[in-house]
N, C-alpha and C positions, 0 to 999 in steps of 0.2 A: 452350186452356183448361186450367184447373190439374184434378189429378185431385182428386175428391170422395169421400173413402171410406164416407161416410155414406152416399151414393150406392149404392155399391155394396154396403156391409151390407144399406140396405133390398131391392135388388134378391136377395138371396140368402136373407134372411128371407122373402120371398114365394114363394119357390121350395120353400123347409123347407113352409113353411103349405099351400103348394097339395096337397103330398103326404101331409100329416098326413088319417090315417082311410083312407086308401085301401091296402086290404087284400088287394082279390079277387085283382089283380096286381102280387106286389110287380117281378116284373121291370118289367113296363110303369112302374111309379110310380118304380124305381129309372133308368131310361132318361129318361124327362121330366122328373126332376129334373138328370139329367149336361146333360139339354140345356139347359135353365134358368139353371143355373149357367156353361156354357160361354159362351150369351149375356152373360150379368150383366157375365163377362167380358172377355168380347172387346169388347163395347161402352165398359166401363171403361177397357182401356188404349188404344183407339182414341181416343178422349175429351183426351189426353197431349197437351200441345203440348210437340214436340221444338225448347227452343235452340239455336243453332250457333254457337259463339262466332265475330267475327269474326278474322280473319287467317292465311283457309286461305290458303295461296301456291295460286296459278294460273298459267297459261301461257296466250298469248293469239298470235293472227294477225289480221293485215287492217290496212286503212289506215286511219289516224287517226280515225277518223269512223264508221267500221265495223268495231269488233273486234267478232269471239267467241273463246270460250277453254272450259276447263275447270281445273278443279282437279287439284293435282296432286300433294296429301297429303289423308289421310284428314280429317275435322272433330270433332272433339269434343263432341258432343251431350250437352243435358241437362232430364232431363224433366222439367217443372214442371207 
């Protein structure tokens, strides 16, 4: 899925709001908003669907009918 920043403004405006007026503790209300926000974004960039262009080179074993292999240059990713 492509990222959504709107997505994630709203998620981060709700985080500001939750803490507006909360006074008694500001450490506690400064803490629950770092975690707020950490969520907003961790789930944001988890969200990223990574491309991988074709034409990594790989190396391969087995008979005709049954290879496996792996790759054997890094791939070029890109986030959409």
């Amino acid at each position: 899925m492509a990222l959504v920043q709107a997505t994630l403004k709203t998620q981060i405006e709700a985080a500001f709001n939750a803490q507006s007026g909360k006074t008694e503790n500001p450490e506690a209300a400064i803490s629950d908003l770092a975690n707020r926000l950490a969520t907003a974004i961790d789930a944001y960039i988890r969200s990223a669907t990574v491309t991988v262009s074709a034409g990594i080179p790989v190396s391969t074993a087995g008979s005709p009918t049954a290879q496996t292999g792996t790759t054997t240059a890094p791939g070029v990713g890109q986030i959409s």
